[in-house]
N, CA, C, O and CB atoms as a CASP TS submission, in Angstrom:
PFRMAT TS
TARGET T0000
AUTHOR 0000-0000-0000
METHOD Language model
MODEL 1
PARENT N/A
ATOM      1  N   UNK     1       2.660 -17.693   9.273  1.00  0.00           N
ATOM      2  CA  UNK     1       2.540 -17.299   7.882  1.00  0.00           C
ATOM      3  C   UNK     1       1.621 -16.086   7.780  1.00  0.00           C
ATOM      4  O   UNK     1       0.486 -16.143   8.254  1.00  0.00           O
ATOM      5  CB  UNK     1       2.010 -18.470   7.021  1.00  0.00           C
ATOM      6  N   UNK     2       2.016 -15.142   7.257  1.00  0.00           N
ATOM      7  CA  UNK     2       1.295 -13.795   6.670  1.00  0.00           C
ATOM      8  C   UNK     2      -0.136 -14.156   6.092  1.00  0.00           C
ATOM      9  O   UNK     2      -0.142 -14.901   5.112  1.00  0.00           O
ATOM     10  CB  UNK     2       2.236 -13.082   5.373  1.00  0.00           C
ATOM     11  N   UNK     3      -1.052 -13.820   6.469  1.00  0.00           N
ATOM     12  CA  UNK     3      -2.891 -13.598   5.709  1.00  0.00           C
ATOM     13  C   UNK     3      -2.566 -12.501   4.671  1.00  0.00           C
ATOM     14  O   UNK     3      -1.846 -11.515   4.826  1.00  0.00           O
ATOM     15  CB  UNK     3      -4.462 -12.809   7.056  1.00  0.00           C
ATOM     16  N   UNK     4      -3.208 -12.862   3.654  1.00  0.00           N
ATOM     17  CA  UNK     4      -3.572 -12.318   2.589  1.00  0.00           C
ATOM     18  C   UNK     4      -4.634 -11.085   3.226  1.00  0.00           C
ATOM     19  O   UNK     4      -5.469 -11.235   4.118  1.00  0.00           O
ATOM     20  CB  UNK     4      -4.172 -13.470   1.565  1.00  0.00           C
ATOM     21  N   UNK     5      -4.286  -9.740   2.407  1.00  0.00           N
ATOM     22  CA  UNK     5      -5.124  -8.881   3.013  1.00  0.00           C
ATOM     23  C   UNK     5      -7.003  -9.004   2.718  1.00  0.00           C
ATOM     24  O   UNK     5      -6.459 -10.107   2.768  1.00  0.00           O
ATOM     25  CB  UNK     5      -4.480  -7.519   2.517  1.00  0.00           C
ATOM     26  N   UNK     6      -7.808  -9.010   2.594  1.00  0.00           N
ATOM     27  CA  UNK     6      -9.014  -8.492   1.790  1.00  0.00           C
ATOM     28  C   UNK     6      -9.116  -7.520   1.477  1.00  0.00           C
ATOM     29  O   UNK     6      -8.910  -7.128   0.329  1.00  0.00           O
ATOM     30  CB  UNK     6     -10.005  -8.551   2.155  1.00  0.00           C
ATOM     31  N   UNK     7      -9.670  -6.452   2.974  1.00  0.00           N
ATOM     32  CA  UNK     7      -9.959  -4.818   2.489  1.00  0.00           C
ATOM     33  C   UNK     7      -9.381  -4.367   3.434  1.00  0.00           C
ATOM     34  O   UNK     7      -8.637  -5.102   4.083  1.00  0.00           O
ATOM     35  CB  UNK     7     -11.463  -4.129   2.329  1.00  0.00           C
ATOM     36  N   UNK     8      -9.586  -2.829   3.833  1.00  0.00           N
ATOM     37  CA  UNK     8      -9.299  -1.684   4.412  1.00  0.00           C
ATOM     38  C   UNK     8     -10.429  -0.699   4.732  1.00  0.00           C
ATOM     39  O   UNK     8     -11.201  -0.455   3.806  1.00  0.00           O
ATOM     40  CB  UNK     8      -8.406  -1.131   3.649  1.00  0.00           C
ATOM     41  N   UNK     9     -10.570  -0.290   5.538  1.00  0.00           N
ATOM     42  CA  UNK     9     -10.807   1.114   5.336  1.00  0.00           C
ATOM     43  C   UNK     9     -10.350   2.119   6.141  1.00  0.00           C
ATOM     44  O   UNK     9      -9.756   1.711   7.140  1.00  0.00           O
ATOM     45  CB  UNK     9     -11.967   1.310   5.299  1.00  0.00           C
ATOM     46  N   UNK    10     -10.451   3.475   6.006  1.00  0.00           N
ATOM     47  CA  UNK    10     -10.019   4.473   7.402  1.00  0.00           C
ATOM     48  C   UNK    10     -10.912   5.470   7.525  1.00  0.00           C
ATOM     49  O   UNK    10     -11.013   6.293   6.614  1.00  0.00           O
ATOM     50  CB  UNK    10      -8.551   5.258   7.358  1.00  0.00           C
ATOM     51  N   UNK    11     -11.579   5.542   8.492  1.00  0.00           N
ATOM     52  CA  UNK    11     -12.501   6.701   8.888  1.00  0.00           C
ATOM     53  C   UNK    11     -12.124   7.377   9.809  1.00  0.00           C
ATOM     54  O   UNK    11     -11.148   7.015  10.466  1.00  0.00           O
ATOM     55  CB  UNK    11     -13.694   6.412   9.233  1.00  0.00           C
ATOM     56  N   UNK    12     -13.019   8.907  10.187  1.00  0.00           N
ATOM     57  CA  UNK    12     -12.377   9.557  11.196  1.00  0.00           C
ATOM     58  C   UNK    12     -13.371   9.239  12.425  1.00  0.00           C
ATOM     59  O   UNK    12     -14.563   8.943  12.345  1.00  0.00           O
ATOM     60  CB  UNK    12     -12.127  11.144  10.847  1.00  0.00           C
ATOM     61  N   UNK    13     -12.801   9.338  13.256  1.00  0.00           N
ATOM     62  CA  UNK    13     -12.871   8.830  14.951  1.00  0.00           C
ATOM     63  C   UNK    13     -12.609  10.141  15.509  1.00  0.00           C
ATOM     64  O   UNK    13     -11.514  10.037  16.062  1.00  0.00           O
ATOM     65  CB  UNK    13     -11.591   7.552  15.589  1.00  0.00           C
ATOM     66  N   UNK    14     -13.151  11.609  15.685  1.00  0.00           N
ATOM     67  CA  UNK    14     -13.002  12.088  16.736  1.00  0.00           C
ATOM     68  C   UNK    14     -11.762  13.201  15.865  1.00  0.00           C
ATOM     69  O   UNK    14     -11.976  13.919  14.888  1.00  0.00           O
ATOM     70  CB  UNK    14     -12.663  10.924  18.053  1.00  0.00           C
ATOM     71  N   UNK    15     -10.873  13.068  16.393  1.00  0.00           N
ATOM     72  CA  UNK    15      -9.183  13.892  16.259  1.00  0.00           C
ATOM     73  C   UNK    15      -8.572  12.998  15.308  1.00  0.00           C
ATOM     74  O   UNK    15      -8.023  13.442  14.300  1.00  0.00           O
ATOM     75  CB  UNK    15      -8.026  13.953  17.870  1.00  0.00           C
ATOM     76  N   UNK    16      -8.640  11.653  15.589  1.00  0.00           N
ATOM     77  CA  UNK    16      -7.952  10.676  15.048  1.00  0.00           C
ATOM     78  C   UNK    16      -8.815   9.956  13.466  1.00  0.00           C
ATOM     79  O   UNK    16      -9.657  10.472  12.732  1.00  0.00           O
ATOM     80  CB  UNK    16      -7.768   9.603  16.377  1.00  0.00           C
ATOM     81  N   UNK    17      -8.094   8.487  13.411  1.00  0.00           N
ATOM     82  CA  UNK    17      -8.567   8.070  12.036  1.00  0.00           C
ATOM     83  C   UNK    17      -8.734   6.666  12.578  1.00  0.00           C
ATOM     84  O   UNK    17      -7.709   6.091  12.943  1.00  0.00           O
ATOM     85  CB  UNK    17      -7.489   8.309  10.615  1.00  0.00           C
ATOM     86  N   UNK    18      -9.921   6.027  12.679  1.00  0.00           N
ATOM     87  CA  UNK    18     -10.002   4.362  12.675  1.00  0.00           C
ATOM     88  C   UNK    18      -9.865   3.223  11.330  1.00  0.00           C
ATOM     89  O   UNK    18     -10.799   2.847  10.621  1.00  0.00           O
ATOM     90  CB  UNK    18     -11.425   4.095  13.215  1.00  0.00           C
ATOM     91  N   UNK    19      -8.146   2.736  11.203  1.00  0.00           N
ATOM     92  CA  UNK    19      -8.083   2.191  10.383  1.00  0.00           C
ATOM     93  C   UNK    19      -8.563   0.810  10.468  1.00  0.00           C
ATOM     94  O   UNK    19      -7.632   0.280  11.074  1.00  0.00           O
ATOM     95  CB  UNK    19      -7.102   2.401  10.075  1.00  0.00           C
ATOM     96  N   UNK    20      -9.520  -0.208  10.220  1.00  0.00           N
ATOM     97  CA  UNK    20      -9.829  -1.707  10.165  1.00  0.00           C
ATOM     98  C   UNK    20      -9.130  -2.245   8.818  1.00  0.00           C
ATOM     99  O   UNK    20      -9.283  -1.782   7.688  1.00  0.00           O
ATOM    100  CB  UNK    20     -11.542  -2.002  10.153  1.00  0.00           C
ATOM    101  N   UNK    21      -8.359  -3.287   9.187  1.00  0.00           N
ATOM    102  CA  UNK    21      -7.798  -4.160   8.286  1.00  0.00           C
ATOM    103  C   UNK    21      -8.338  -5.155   8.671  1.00  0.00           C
ATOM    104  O   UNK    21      -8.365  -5.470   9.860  1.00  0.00           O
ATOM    105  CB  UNK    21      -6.470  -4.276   8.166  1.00  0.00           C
ATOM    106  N   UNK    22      -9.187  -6.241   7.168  1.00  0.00           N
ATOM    107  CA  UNK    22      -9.693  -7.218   7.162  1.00  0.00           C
ATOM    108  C   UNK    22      -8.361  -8.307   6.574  1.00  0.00           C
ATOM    109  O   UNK    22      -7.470  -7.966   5.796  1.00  0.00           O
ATOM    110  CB  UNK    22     -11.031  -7.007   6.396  1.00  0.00           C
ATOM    111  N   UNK    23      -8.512  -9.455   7.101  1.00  0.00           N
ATOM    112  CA  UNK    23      -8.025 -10.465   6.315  1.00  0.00           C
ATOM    113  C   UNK    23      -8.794 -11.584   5.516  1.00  0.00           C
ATOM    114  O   UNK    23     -10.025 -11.600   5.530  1.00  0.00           O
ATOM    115  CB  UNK    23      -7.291 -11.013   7.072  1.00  0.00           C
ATOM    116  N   UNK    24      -7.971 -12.637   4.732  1.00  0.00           N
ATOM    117  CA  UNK    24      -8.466 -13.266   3.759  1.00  0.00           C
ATOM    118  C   UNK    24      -9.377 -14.253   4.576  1.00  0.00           C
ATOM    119  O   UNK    24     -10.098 -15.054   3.983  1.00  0.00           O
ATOM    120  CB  UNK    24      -7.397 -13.842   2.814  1.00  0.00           C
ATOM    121  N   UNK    25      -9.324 -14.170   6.174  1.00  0.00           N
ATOM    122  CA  UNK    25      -9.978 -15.526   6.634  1.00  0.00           C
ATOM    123  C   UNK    25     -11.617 -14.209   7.158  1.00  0.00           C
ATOM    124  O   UNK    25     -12.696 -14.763   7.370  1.00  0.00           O
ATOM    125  CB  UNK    25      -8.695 -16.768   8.409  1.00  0.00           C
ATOM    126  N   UNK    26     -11.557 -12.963   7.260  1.00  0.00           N
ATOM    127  CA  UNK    26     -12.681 -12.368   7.506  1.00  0.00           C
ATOM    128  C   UNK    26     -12.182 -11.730   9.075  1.00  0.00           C
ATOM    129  O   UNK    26     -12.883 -10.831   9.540  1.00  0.00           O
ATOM    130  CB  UNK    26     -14.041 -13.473   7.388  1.00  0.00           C
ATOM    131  N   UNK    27     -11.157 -12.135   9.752  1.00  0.00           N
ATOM    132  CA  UNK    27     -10.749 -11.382  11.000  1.00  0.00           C
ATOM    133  C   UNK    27     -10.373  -9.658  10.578  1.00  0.00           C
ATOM    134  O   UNK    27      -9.923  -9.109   9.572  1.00  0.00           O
ATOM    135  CB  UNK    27      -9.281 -12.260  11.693  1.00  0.00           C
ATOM    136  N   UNK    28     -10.787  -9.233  11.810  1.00  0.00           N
ATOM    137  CA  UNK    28     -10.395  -7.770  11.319  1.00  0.00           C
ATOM    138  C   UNK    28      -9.953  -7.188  12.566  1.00  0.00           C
ATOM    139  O   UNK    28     -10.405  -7.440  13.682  1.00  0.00           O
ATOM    140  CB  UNK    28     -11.642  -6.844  10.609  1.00  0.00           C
ATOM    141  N   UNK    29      -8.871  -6.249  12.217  1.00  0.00           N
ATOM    142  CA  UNK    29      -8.109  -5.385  13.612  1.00  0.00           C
ATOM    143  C   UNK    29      -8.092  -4.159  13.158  1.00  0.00           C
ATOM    144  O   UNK    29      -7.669  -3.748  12.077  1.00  0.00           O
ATOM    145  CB  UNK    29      -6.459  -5.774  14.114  1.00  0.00           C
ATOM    146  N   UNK    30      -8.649  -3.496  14.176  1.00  0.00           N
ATOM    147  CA  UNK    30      -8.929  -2.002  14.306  1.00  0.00           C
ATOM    148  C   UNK    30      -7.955  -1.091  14.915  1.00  0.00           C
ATOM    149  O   UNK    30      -7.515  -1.317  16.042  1.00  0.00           O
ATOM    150  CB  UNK    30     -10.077  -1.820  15.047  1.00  0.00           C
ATOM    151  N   UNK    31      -7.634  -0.178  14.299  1.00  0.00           N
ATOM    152  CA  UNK    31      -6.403   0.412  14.500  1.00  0.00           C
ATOM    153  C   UNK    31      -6.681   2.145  14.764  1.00  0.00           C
ATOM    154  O   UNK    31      -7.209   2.872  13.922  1.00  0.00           O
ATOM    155  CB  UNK    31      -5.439   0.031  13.132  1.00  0.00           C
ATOM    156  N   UNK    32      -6.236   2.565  16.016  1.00  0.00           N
ATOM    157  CA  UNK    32      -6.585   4.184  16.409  1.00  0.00           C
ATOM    158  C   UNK    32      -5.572   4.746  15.553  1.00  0.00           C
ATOM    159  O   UNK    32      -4.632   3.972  15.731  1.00  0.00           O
ATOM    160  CB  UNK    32      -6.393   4.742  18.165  1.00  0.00           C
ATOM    161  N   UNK    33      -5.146   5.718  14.640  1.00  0.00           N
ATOM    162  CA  UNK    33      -4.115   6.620  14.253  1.00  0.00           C
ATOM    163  C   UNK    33      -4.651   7.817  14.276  1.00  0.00           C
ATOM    164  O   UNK    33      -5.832   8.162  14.241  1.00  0.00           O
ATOM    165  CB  UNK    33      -3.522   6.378  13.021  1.00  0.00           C
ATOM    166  N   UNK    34      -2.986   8.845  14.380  1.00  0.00           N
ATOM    167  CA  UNK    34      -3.296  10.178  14.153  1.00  0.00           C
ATOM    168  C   UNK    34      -2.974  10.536  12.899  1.00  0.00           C
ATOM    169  O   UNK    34      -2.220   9.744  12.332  1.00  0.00           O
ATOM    170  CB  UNK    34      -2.719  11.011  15.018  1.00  0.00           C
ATOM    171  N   UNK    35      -3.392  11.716  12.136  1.00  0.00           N
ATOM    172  CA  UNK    35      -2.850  12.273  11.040  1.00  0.00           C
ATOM    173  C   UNK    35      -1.726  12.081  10.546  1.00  0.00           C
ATOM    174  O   UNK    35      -1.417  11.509   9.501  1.00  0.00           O
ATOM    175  CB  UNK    35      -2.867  13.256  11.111  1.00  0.00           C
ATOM    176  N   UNK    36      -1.057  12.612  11.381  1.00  0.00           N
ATOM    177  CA  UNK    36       0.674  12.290  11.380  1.00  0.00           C
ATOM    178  C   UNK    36       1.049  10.600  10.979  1.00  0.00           C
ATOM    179  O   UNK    36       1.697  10.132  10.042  1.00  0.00           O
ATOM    180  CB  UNK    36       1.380  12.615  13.231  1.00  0.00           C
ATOM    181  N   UNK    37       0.438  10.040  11.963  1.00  0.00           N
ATOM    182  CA  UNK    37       0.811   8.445  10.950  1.00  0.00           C
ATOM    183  C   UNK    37       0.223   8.195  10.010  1.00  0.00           C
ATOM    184  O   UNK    37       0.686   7.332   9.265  1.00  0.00           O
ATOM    185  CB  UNK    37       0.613   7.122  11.484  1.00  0.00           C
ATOM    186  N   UNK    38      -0.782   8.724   9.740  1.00  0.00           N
ATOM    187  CA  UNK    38      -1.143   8.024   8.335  1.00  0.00           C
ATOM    188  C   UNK    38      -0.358   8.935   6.888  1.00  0.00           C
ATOM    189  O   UNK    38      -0.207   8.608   5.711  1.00  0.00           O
ATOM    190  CB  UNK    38      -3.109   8.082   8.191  1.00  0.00           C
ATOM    191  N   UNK    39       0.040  10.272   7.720  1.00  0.00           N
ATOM    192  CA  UNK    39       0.770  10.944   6.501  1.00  0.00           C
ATOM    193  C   UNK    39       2.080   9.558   6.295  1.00  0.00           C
ATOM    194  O   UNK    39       2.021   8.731   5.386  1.00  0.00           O
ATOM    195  CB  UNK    39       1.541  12.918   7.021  1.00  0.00           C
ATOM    196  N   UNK    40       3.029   9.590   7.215  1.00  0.00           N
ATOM    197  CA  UNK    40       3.826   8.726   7.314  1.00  0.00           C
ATOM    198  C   UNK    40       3.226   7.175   6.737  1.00  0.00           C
ATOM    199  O   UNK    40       3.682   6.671   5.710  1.00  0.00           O
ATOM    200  CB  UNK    40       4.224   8.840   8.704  1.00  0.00           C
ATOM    201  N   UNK    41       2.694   6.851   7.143  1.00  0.00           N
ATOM    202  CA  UNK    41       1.974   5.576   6.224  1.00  0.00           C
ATOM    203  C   UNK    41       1.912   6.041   4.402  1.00  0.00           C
ATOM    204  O   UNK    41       2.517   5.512   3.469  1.00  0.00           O
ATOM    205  CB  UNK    41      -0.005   5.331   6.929  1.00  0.00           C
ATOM    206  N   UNK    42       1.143   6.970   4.390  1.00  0.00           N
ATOM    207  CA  UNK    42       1.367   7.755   2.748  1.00  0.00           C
ATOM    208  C   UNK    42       2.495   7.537   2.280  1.00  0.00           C
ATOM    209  O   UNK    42       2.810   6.904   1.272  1.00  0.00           O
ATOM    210  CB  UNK    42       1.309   9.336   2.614  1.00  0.00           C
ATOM    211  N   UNK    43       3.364   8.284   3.322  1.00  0.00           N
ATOM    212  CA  UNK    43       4.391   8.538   2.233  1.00  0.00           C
ATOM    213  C   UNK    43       5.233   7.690   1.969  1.00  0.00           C
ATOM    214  O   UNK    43       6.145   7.823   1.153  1.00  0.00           O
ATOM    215  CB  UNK    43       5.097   9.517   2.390  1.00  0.00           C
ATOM    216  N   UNK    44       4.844   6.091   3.097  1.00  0.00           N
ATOM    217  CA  UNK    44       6.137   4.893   3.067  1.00  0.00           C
ATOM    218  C   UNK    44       5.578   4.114   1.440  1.00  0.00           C
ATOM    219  O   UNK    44       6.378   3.568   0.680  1.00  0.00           O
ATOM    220  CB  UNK    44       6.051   3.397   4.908  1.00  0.00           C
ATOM    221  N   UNK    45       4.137   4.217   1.170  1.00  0.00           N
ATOM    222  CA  UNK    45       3.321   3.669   0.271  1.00  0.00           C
ATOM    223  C   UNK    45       3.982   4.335  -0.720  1.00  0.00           C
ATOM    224  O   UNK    45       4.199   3.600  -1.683  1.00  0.00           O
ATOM    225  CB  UNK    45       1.835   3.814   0.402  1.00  0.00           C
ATOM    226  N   UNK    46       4.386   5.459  -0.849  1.00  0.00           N
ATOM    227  CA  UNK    46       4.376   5.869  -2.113  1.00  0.00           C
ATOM    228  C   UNK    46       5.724   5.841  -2.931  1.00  0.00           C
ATOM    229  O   UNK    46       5.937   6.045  -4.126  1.00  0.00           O
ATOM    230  CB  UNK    46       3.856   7.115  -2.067  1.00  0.00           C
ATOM    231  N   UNK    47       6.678   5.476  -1.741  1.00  0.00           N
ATOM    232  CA  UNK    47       8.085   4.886  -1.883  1.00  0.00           C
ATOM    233  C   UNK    47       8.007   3.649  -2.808  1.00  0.00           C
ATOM    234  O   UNK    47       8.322   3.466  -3.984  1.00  0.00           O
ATOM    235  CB  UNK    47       8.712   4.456  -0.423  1.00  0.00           C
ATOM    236  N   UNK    48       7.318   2.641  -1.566  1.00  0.00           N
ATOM    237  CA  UNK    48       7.058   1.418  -2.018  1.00  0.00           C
ATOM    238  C   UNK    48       6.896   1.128  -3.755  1.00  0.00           C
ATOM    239  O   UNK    48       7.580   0.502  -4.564  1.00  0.00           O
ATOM    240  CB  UNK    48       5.837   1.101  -1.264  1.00  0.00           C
ATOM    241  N   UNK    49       5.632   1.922  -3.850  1.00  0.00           N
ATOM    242  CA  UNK    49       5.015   2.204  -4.974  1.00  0.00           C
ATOM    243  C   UNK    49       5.677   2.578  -6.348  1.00  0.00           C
ATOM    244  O   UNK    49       5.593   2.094  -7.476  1.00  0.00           O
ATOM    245  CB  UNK    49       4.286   3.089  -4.627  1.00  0.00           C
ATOM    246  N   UNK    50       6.479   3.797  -5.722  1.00  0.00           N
ATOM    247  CA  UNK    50       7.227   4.296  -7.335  1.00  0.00           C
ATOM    248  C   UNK    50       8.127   3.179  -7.052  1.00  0.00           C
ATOM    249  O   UNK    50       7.795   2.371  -7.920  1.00  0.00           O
ATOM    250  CB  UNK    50       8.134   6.152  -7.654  1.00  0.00           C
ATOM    251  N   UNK    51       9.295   2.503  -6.199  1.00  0.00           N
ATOM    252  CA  UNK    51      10.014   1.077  -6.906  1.00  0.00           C
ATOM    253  C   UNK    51       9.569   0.547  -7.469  1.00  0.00           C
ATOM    254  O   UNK    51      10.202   0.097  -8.424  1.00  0.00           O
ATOM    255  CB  UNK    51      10.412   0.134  -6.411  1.00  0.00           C
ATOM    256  N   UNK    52       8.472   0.277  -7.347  1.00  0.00           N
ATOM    257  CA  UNK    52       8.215  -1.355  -7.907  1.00  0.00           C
ATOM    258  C   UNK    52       7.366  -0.593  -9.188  1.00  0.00           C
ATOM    259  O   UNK    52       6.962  -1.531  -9.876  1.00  0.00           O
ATOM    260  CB  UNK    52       7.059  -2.780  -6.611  1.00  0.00           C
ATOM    261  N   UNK    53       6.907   0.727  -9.828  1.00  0.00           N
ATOM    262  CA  UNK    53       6.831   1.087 -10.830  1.00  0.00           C
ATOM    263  C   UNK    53       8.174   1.448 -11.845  1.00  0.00           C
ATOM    264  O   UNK    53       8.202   1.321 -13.069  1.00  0.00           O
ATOM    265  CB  UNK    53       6.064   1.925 -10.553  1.00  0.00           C
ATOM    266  N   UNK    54       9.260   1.931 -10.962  1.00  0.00           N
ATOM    267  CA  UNK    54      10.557   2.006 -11.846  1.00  0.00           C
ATOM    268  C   UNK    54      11.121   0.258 -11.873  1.00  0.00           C
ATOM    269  O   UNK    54      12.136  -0.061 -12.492  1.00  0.00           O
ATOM    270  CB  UNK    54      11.890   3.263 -10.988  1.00  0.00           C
ATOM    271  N   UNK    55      10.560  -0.408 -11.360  1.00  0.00           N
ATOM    272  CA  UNK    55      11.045  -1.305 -11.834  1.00  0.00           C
ATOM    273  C   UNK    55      10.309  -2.273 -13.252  1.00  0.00           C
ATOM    274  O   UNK    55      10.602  -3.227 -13.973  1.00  0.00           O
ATOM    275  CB  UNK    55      11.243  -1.894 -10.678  1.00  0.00           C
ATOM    276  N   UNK    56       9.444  -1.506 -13.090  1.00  0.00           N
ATOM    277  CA  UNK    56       8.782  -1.906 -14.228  1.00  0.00           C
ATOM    278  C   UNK    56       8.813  -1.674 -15.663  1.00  0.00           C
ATOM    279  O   UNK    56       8.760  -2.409 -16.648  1.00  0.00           O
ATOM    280  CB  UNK    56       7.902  -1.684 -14.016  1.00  0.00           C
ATOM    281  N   UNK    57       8.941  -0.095 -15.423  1.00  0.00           N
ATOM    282  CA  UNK    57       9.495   0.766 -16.671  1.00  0.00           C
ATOM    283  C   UNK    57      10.850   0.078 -16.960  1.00  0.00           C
ATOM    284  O   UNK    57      11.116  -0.299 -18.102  1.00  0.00           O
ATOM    285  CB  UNK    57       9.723   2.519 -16.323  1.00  0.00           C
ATOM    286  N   UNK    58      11.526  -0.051 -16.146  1.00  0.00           N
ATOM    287  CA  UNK    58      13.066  -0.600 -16.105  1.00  0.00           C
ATOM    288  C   UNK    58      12.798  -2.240 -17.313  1.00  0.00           C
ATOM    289  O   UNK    58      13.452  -2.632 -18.280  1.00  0.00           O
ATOM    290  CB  UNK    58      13.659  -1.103 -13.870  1.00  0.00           C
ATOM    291  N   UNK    59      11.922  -2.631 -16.835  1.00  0.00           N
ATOM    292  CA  UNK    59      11.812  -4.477 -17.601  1.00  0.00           C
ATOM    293  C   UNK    59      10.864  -4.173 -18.849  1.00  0.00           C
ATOM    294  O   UNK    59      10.914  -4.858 -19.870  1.00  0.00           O
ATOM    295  CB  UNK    59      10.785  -6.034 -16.322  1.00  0.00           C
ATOM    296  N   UNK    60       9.798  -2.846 -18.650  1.00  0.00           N
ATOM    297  CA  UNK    60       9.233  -2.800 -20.259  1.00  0.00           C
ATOM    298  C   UNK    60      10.195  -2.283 -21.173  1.00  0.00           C
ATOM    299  O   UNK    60      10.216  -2.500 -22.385  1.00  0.00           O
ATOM    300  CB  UNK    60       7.933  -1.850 -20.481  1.00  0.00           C
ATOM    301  N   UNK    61      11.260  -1.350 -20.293  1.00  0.00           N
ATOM    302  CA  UNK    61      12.654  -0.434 -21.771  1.00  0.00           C
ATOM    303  C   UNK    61      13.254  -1.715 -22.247  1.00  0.00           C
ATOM    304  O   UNK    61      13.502  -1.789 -23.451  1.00  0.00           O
ATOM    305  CB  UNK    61      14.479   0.909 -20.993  1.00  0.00           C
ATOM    306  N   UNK    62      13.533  -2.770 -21.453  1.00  0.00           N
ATOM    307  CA  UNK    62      14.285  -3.842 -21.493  1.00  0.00           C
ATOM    308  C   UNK    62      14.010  -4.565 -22.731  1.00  0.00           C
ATOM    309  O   UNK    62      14.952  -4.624 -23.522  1.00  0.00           O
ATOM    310  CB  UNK    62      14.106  -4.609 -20.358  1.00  0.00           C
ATOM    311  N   UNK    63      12.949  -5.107 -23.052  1.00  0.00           N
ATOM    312  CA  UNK    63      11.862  -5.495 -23.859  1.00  0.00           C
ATOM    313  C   UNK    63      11.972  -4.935 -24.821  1.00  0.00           C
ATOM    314  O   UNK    63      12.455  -5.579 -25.751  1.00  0.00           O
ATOM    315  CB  UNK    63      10.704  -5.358 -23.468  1.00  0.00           C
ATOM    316  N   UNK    64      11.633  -3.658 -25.046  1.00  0.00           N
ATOM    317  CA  UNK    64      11.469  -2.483 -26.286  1.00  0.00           C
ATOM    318  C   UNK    64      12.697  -2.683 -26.934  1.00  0.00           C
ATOM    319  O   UNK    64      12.603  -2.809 -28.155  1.00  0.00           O
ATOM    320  CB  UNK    64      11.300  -0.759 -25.819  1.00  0.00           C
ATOM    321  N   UNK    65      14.080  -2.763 -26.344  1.00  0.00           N
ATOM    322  CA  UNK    65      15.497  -2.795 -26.730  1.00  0.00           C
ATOM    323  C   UNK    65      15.821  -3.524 -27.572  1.00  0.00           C
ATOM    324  O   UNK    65      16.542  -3.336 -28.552  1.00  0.00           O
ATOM    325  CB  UNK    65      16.274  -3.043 -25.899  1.00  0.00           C
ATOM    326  N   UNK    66      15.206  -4.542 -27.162  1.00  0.00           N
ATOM    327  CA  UNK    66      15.761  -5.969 -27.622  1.00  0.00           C
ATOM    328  C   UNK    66      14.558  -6.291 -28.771  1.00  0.00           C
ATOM    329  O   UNK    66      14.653  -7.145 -29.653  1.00  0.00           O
ATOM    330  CB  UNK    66      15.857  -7.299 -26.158  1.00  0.00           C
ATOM    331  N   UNK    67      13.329  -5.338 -28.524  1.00  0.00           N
ATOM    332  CA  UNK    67      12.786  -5.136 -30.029  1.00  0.00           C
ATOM    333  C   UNK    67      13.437  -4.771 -31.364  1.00  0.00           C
ATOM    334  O   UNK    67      13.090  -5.351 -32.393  1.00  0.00           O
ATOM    335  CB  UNK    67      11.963  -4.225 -29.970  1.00  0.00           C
ATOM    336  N   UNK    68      14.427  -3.764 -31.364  1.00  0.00           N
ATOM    337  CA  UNK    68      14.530  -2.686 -31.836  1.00  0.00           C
ATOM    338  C   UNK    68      15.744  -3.639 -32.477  1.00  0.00           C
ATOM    339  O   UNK    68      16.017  -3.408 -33.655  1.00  0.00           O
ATOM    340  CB  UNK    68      14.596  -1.262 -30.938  1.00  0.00           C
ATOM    341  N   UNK    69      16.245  -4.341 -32.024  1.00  0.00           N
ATOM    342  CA  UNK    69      17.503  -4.669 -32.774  1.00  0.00           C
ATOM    343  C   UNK    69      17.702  -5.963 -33.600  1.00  0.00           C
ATOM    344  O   UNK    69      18.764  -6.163 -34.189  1.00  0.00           O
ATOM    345  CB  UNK    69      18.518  -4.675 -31.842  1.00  0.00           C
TER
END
């Protein structure tokens, strides 16, 4: 079963970026990346992100509609 996240952070290490992901039990894994993945990490987030915001707009128009009439 998947842990609930806690925190994050990413600092720079050198060339690279040391990402630590904590979980909900307090374990944490430390992660080496380069620029390049974390752009790629960005930009999968921001995919993620605008769906599940158009899907939102999508269920508040929904709402408003069915105000209106």
């Amino acid at each position: 079963m998947a842990k609930a996240l806690s925190r994050f952070t990413i600092e720079r290490d050198g060339d690279d970026y040391l990402l630590s992901i904590e979980d909900e039990d307090g374990d944490t894994v430390e992660l080496s990346a380069s620029f390049d993945q974390l752009e790629l990490l960005s930009e999968s987030l921001e995919e993620h992100l605008a769906f599940d915001v158009d899907d939102d707009d999508d269920q508040l128009g929904d709402d408003e509609d069915e105000d209106e009439e």
